[in-house]
C-alpha positions in Angstrom: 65.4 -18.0 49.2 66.0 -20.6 46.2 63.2 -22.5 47.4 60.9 -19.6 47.6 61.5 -18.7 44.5 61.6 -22.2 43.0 58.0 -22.6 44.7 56.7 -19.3 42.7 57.5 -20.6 40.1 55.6 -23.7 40.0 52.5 -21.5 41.5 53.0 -19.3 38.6 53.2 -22.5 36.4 50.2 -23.9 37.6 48.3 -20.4 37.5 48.9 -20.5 33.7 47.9 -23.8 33.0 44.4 -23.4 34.6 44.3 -20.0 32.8 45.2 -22.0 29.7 42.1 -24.6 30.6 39.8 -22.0 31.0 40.7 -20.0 28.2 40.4 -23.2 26.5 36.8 -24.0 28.0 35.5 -20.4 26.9 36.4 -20.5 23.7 34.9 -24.2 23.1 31.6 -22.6 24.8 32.0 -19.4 22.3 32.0 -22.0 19.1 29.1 -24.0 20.2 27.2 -20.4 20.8 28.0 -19.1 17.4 26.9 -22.6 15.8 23.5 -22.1 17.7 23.5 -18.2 16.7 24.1 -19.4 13.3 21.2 -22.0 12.9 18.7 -19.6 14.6 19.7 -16.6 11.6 19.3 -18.9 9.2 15.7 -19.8 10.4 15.3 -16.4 10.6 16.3 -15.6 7.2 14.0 -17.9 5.6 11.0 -16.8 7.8 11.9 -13.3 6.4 12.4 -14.2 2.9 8.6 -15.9 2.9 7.5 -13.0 4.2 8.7 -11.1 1.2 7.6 -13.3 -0.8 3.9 -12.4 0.6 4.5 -8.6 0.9 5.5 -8.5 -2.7 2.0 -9.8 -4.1 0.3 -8.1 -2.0 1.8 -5.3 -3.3 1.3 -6.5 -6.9 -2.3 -6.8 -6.1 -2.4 -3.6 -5.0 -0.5 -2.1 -7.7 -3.3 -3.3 -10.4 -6.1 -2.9 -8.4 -4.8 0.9 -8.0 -4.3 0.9 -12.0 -8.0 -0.5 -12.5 -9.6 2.2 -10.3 -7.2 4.7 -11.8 -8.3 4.3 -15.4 -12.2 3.8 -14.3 -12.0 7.3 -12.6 -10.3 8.8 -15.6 -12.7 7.0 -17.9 -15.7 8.3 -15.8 -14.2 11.9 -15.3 -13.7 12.1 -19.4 -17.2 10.9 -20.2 -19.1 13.1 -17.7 -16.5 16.2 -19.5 -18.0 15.3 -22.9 -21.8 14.9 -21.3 -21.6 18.4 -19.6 -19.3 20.2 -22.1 -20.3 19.5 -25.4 -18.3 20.7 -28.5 -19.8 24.2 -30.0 -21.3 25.1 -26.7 -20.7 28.5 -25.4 -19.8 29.4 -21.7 -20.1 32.8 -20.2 -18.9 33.4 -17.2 
């Protein structure tokens, strides 16, 4: 029975040091994916921040070309008022 149970427990031994190996290998393979997940984010990020970069003048250009038809219709709406309702003209309705 003493050998049987000296025999478990070099099994047992050897079961944890391949457990310990493994465990060992995985978390090896786990840093060398988070360095690759790492460098691909920060590709990422600087695609995305040259993106930005575009989408914000674009929407500068938008922003004054909107200004620039904004006062031009205001301009043309106020002249046609004072062409078509003149000062001292009466209106009846």
């Amino acid at each position: 029975m003493e050998s049987l149970t000296g025999i478990l427990g070099v099994l047992i031994d050897f079961c944890l040091v391949i457990l310990l190996i493994v465990l060992i290998y995985l978390g090896i393979k786990l840093i060398i994916l988070t360095n690759k997940t790492e460098k691909i984010l920060d590709s990422l990020y600087i695609s995305i921040s040259k993106l930005e970069d575009g989408f914000a003048l674009i929407n500068t250009i938008t922003n004054k070309i909107t200004n620039i038809f904004n006062s031009t219709s205001n301009n043309l709406s106020n002249f046609i008022n004072k062409i078509f309702f003149r000062k001292g003209r009466k209106y009846y309705e």
